[in-house]
VEXRO-42902 format. One record per residue (C-alpha): residue number from 1; residue in three letters; x, y, z. Coordinates in steps of 0.02 Angstrom, whole numbers, plus 50000, padded with zeros to 5 digits. Layout:
<pts>
PT  pos  code  X  Y  Z
PT  NUM  ALA  X  Y  Z .
...
</pts>
This chain:
<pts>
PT  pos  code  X  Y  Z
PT  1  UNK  58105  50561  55625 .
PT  2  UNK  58262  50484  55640 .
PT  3  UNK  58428  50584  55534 .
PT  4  UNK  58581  50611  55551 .
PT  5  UNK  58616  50774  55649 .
PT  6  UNK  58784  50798  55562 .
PT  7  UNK  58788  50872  55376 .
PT  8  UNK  58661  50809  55247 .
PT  9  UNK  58768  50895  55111 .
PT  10  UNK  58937  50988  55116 .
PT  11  UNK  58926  51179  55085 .
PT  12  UNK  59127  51200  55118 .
PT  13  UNK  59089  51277  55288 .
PT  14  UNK  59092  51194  55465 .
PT  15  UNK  58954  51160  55569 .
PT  16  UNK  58949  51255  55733 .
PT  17  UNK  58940  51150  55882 .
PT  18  UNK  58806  51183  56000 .
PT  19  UNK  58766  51050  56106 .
PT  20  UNK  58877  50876  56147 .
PT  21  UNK  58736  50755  56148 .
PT  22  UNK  58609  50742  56018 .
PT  23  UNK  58459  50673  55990 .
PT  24  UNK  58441  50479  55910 .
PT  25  UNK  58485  50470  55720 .
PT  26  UNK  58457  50267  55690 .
PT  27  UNK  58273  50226  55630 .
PT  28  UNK  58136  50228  55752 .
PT  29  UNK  58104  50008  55758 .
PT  30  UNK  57933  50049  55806 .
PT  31  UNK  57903  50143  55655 .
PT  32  UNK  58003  49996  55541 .
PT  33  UNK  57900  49887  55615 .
PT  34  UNK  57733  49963  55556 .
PT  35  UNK  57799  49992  55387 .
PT  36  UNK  57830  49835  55356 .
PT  37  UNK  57686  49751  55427 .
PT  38  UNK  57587  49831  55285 .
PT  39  UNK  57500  49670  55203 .
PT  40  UNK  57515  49680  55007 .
PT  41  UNK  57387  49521  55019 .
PT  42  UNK  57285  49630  55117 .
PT  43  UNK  57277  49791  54994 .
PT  44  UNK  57264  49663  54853 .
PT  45  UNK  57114  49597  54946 .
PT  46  UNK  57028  49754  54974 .
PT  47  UNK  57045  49813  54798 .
PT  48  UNK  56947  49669  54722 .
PT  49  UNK  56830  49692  54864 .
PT  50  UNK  56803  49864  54808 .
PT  51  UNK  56794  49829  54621 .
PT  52  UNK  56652  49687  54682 .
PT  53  UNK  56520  49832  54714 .
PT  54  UNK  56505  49864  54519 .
PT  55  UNK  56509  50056  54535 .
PT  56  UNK  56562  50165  54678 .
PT  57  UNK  56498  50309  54560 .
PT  58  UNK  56428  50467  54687 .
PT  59  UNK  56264  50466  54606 .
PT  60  UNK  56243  50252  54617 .
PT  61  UNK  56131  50158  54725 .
PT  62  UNK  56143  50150  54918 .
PT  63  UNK  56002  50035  54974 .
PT  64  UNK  56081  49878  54903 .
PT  65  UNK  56200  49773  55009 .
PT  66  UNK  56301  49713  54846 .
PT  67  UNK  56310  49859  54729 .
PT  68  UNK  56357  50077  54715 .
PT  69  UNK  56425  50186  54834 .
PT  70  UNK  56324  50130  55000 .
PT  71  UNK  56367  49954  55014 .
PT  72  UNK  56557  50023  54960 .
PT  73  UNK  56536  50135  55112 .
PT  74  UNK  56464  50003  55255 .
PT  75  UNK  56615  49902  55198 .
PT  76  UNK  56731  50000  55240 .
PT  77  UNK  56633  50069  55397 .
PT  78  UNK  56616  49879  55469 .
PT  79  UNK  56819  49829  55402 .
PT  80  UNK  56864  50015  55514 .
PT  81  UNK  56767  49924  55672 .
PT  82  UNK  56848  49772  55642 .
PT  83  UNK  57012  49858  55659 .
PT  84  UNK  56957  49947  55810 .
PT  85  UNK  56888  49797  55920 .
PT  86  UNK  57076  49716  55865 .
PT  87  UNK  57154  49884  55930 .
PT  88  UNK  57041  49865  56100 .
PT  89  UNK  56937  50004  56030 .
PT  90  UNK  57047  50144  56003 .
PT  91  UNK  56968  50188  55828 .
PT  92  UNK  56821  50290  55842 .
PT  93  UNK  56728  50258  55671 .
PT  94  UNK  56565  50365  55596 .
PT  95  UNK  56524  50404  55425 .
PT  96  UNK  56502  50588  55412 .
PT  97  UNK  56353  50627  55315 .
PT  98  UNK  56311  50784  55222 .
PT  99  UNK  56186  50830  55092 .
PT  100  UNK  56227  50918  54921 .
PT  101  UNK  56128  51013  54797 .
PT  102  UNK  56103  51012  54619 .
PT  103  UNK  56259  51112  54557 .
PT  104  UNK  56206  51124  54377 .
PT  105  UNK  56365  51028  54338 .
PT  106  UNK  56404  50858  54405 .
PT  107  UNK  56265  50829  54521 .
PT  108  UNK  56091  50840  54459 .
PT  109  UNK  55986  50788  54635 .
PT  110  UNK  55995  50807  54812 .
PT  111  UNK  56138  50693  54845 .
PT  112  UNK  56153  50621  55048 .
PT  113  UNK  56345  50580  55031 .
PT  114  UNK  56463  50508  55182 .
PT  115  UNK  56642  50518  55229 .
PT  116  UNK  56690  50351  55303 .
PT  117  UNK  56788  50413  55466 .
PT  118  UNK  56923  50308  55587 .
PT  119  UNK  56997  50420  55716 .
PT  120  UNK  57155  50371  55811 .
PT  121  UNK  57131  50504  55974 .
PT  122  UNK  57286  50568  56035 .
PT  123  UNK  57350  50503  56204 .
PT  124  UNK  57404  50672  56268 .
PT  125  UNK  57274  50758  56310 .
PT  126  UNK  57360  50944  56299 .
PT  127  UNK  57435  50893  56132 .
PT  128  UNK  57279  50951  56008 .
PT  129  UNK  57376  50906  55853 .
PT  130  UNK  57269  50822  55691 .
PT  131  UNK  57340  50749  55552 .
PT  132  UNK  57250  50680  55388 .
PT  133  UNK  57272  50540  55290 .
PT  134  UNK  57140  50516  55118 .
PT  135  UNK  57080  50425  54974 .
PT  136  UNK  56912  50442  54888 .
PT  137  UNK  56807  50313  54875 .
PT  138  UNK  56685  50361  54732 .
PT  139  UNK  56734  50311  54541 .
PT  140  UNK  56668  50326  54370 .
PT  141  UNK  56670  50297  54187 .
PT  142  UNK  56702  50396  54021 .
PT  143  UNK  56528  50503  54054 .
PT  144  UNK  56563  50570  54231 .
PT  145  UNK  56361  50569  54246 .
PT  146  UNK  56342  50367  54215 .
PT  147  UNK  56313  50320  54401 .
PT  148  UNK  56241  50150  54322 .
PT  149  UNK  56373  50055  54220 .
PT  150  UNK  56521  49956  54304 .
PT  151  UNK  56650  50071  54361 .
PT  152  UNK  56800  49963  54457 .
PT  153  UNK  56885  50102  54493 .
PT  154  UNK  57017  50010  54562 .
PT  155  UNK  57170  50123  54522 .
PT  156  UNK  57070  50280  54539 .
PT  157  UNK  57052  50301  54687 .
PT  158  UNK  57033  50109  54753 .
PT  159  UNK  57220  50117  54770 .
PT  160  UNK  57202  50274  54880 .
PT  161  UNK  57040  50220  54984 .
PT  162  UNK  57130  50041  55036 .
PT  163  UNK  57296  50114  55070 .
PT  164  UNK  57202  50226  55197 .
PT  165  UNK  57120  50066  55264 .
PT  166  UNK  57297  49984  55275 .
PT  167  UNK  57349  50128  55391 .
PT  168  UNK  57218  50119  55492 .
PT  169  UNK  57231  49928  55530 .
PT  170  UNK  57423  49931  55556 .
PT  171  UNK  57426  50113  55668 .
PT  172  UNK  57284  50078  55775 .
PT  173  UNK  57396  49934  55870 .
PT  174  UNK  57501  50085  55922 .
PT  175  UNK  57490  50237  56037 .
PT  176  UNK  57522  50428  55981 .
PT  177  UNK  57523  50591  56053 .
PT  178  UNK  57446  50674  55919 .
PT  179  UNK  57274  50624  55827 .
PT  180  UNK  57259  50537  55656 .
PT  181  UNK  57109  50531  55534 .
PT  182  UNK  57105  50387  55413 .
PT  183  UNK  56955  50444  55311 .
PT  184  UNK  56895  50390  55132 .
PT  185  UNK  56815  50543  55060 .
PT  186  UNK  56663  50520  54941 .
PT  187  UNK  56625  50636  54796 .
PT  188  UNK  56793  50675  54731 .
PT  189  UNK  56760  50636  54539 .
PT  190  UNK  56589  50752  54537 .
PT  191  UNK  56685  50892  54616 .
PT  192  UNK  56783  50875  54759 .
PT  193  UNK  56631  50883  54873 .
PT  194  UNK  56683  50746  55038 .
PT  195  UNK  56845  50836  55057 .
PT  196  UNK  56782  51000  55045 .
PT  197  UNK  56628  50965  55170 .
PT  198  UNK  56791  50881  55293 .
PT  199  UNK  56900  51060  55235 .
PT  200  UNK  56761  51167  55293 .
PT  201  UNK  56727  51059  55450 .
PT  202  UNK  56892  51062  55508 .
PT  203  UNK  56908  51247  55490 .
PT  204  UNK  56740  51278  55591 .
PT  205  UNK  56759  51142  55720 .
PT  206  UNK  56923  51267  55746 .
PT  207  UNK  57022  51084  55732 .
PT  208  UNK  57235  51105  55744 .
PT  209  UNK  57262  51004  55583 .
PT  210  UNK  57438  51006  55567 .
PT  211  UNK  57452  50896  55395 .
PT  212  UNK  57336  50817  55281 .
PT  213  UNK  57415  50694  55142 .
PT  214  UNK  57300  50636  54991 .
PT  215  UNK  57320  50477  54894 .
PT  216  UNK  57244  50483  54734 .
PT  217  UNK  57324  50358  54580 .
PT  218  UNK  57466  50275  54685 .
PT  219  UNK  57432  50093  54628 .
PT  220  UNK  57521  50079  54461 .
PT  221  UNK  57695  50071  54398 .
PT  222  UNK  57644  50072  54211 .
PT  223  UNK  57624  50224  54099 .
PT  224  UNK  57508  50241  53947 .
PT  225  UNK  57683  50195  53842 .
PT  226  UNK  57731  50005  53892 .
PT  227  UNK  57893  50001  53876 .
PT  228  UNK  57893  50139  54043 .
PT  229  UNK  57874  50075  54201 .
PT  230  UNK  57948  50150  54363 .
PT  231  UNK  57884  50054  54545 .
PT  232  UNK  58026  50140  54631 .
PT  233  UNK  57985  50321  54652 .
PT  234  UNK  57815  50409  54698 .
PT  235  UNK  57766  50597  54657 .
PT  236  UNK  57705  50721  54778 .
PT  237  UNK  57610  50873  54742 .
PT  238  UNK  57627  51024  54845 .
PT  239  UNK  57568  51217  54829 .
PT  240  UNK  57700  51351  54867 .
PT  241  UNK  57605  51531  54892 .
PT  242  UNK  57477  51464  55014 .
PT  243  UNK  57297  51499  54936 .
PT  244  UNK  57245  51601  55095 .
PT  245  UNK  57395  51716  55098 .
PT  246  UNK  57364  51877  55127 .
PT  247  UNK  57424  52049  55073 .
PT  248  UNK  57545  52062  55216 .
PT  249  UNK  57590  51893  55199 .
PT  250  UNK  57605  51924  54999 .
PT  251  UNK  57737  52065  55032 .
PT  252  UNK  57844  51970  55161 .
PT  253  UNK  57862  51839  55031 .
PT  254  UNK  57911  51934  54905 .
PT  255  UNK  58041  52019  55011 .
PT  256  UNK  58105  51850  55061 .
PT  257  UNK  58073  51748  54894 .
PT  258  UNK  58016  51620  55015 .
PT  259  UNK  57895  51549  54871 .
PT  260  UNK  57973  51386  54893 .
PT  261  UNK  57959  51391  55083 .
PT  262  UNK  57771  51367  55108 .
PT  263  UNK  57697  51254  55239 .
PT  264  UNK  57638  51113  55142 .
PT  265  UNK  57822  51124  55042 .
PT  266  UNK  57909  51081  55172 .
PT  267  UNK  57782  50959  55206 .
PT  268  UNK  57811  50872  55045 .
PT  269  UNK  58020  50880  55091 .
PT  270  UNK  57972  50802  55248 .
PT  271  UNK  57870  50647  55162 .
PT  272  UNK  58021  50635  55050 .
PT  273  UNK  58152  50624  55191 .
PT  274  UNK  58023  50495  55295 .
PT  275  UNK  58055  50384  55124 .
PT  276  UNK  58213  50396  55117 .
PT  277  UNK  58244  50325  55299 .
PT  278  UNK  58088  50187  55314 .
PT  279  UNK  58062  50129  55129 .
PT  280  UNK  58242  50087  55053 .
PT  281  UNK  58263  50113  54858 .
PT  282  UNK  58116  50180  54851 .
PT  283  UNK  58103  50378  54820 .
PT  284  UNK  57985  50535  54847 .
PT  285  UNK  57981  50655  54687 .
PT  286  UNK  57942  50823  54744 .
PT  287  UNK  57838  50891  54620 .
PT  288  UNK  57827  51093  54650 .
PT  289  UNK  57663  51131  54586 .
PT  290  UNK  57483  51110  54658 .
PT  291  UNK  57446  50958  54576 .
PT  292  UNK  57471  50871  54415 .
PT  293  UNK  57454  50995  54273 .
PT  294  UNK  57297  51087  54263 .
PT  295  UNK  57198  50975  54353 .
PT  296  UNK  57155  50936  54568 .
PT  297  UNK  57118  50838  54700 .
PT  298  UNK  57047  50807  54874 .
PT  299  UNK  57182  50917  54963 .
PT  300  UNK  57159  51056  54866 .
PT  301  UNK  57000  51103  54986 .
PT  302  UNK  57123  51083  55118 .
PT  303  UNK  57238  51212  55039 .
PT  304  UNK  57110  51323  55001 .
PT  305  UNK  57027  51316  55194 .
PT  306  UNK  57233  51361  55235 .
PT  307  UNK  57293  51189  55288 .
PT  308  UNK  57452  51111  55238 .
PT  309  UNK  57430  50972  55114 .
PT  310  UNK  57507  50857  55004 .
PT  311  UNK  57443  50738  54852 .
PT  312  UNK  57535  50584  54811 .
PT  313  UNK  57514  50511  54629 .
PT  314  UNK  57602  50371  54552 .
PT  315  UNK  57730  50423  54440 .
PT  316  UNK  57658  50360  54281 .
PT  317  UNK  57480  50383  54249 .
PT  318  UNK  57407  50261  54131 .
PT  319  UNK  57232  50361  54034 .
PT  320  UNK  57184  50181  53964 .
PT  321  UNK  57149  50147  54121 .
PT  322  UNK  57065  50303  54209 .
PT  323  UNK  56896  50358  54175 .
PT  324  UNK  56861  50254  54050 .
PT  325  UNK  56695  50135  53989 .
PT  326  UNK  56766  49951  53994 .
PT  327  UNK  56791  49909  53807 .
PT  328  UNK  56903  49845  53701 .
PT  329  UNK  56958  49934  53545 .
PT  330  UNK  57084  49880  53414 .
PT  331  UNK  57157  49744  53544 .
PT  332  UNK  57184  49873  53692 .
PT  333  UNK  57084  49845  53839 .
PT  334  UNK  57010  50005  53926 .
PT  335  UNK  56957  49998  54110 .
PT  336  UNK  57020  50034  54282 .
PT  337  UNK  57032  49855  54348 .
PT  338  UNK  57154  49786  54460 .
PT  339  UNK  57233  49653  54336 .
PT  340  UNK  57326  49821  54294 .
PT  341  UNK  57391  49861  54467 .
PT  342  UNK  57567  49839  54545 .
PT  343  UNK  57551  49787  54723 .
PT  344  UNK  57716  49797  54761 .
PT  345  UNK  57714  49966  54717 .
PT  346  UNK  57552  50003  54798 .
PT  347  UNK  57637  49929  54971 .
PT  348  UNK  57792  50049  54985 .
PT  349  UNK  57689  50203  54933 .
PT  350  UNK  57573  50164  55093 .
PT  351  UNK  57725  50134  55188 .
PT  352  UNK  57788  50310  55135 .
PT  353  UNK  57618  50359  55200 .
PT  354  UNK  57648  50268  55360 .
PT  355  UNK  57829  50343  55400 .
PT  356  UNK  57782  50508  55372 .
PT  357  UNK  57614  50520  55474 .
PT  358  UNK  57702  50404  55611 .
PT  359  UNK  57838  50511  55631 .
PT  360  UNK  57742  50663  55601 .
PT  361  UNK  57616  50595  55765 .
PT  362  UNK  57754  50558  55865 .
PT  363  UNK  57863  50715  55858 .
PT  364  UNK  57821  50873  55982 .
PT  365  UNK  57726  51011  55922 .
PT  366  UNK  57852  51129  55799 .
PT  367  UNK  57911  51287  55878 .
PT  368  UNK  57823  51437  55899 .
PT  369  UNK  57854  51629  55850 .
PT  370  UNK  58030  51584  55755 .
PT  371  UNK  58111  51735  55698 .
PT  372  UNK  58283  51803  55611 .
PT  373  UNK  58319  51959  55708 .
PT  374  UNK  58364  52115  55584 .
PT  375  UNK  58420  52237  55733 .
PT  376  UNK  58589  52242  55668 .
PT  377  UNK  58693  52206  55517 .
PT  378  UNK  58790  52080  55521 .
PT  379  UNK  58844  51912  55406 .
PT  380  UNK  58784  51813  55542 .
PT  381  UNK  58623  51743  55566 .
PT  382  UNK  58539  51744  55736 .
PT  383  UNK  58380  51669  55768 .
PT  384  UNK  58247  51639  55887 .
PT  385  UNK  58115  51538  55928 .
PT  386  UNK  57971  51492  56093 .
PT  387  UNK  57950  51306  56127 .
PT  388  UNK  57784  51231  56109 .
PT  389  UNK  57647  51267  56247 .
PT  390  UNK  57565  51102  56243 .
PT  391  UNK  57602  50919  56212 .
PT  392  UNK  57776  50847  56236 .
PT  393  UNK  57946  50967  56277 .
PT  394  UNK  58034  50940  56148 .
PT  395  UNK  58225  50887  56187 .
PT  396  UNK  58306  50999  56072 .
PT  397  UNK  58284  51094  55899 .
PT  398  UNK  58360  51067  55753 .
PT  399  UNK  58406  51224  55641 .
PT  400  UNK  58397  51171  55447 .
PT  401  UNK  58490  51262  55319 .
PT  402  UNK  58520  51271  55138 .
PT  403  UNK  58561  51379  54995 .
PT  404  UNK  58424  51497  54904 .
PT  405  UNK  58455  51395  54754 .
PT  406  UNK  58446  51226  54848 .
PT  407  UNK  58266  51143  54848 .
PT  408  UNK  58302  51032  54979 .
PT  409  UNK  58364  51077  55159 .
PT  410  UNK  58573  51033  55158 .
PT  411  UNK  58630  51050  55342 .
PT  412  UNK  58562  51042  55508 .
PT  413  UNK  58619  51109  55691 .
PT  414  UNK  58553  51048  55834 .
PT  415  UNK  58525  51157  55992 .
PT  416  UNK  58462  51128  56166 .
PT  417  UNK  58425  51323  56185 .
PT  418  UNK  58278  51420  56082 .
PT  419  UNK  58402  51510  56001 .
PT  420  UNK  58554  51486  55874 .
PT  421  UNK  58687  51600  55823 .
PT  422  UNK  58738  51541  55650 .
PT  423  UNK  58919  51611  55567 .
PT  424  UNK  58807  51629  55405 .
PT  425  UNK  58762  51744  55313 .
PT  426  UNK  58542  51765  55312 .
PT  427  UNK  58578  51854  55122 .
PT  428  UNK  58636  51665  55045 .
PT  429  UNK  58548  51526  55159 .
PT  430  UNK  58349  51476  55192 .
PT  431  UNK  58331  51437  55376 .
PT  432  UNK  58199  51326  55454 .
PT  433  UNK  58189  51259  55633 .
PT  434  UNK  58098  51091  55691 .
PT  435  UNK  58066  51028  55884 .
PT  436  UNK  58144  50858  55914 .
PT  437  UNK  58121  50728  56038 .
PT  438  UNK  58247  50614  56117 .
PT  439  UNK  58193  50472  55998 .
PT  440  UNK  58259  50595  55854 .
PT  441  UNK  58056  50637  55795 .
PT  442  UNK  58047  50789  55703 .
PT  443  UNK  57897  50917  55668 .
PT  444  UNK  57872  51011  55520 .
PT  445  UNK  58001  51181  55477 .
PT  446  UNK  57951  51310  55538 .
PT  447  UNK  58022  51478  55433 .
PT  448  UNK  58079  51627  55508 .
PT  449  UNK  58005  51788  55503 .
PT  450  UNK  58110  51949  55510 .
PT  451  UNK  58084  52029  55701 .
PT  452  UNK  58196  52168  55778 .
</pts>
């Protein structure tokens, strides 16, 4: 994406200069343009169209054309197609089906279930990239085994399912590199069981998924307390020790104390960096922990299959409204309906969505094999990397750096070589390195690894 190549934040040291021309640091207009063609009518529309079904529950009805989870599903199959025949067919739209067992927990039959699919294909064909954008679809009540009574779930995850749909409509008028899946996931509130069946899929199909971001909650500005209400800042969720790491990988970390440095970490800096240059006074939190306390989501299959992913959440979380029978008790109304949404809200967190996968798509592939080399001791830094093999050459790289103490990267150098000399010491900075393109799209930091 488009940033300043100069310093993000003073350290009291200069900035080397390695190259007299950099790359564009004003925002992309193609990707301000998207972001703010995002309809709020259009997400407010959807929502109610959603809550119209009754129940989404997992375990409701799909023969009927009016009510549960199958008619929720052909809608949003048929409202994908419609966006595709507007985009001259570029979507390619399926509802993945898969069958699940009685799990002596939250599914008590053979359950068919269906993840409604759009795929954006990439346009070059050597660049294999996949990135993932999802809500879930399903919803429920106070008994997470009532698949009869109405469940709006508009909040949870309507807000989530309809921002995907947004996405869809508004990026499938424009061309990437790289391929997106919009994809509302089905079975999240019985156990997690759409994203783990896409997870597992991706992992076998052997599919270069370079970033998967989860919207779950992301509708409402209101807490359970009313007197708090924040529509200007949205969380996001990210592991640090990757769940797949292995021993090797366990004892490099520890000898770096690069806890903080995982994949989908910096993924979660990058979304908050996208926000800060296509969504104006509005902020990303980063939250650095897995997800909200205790509890999970739909990209925590993702983390566990050893993808990079991200949840965003709302920053408030109102309980009166999640999960709950629709009642009213002692004047307070219970229920997830969409009288308690904040659409305004609900539009720049799916434009936050929309800058990051955007810029994300349009980038080159991130370098390969980046390493600090350890040959000698010095209190300079020297690092190297190998350019992509496939998709676009990048124009440059950008070397990030910042503090051990810092959470967020504070400079950046950019270089035309694969390789950077730094007069810094590798004992008191975190180094990261990023492709760029002329257009100033960046990939994801890469970290270095010590080589000789």
């Amino acid at each position: 994406m488009r940033r300043s190549a100069t310093l993000l934040l003073a350290l009291g040291v200069a900035a080397p200069v390695f190259a007299q021309t950099n790359p564009a640091t004003t925002p992309d207009p193609l990707i301000t343009k998207m972001v703010q063609d995002v309809s709020e009518q259009r997400l407010r529309d959807d929502i109610d169209k959603l809550v119209s079904f009754g129940t989404r529950h997992t375990l409701s009805d799909t023969k009927s054309k009016k009510r549960g989870i199958g008619a929720a599903r052909n809608w949003v199959e048929d409202e994908f197609r419609k966006y595709s025949k507007a985009s001259g067919g570029r979507l390619k739209v399926e509802q993945d089906t898969f069958t699940i067992k009685p799990d002596g927990r939250r599914i008590n039959r053979p359950v068919l279930m269906a993840n409604v699919m759009a795929t954006l294909p990439g346009t070059d064909p050597t660049d294999k990239r996949v990135f993932i954008v999802s809500g879930h679809i399903d919803s429920r009540v106070t008994d997470v085994m009532n698949a009869t009574a109405d469940a709006p779930g508009a909040n949870d995850d309507g807000s989530g399912t309809v921002a995907v749909m947004e996405l869809a409509r508004v990026m499938s008028q424009q061309k990437f590199p790289a391929t997106i899946i919009f994809v509302a996931v089905q079975g999240e509130e019985q156990g997690l069981y759409g994203s783990t069946h896409l997870a597992k899929r991706a992992k076998k199909e052997g599919w270069q998924l370079v970033a998967m971001l989860n919207n779950d909650i992301m509708g409402n500005s209101s807490g359970h307390d009313p007197e708090i209400k924040d529509d200007k800042r949205l969380r996001v969720f990210s592991e640090g020790v990757p769940a797949t790491e292995t021993a090797d990988e366990a004892r490099v970390r520890r000898t770096l104390s690069s806890e903080n440095d995982s994949p989908s970490r910096n993924l979660a800096r990058y979304t908050r960096l996208a926000c800060q240059q296509y969504v104006p006074g509005h902020e990303v939190v980063l939250e650095y922990r897995p997800d909200r306390f205790l509890r999970g989501g739909d990209h925590t299959p993702f983390n566990q299959q050893g993808f990079t992913a991200v949840r965003f959440s709302e920053m408030n979380e109102d309980f009166r409204h999640q999960h709950q029978d629709l009642r009213t008790e002692s004047g307070t109304e219970y229920g997830d309906y969409a009288k308690f949404m904040d659409f305004p809200y609900l539009r720049k967190n799916t434009g936050v969505n929309l800058a990051t996968l955007a810029a994300l798509a349009l980038a080159p592939a991130a370098p390969e094999n980046v390493g600090v080399l350890t040959a000698n001791l010095t209190n300079r830094t020297e690092l190297k990397w190998e350019a992509p093999k496939a998709g676009e050459k990048p124009a440059g790289y950008y070397v990030l750096m910042r503090e051990t103490s810092a959470p967020e990267w504070q400079q950046k150098f950019f270089v035309t070589d694969t390789k950077a000399d730094l007069p810094h010491s590798k004992d008191n900075f975190i180094f990261g390195v990023v492709s760029v393109d002329a257009e100033g799209h960046e990939s994801l930091p890469v970290i270095p690894k010590p080589v000789r």
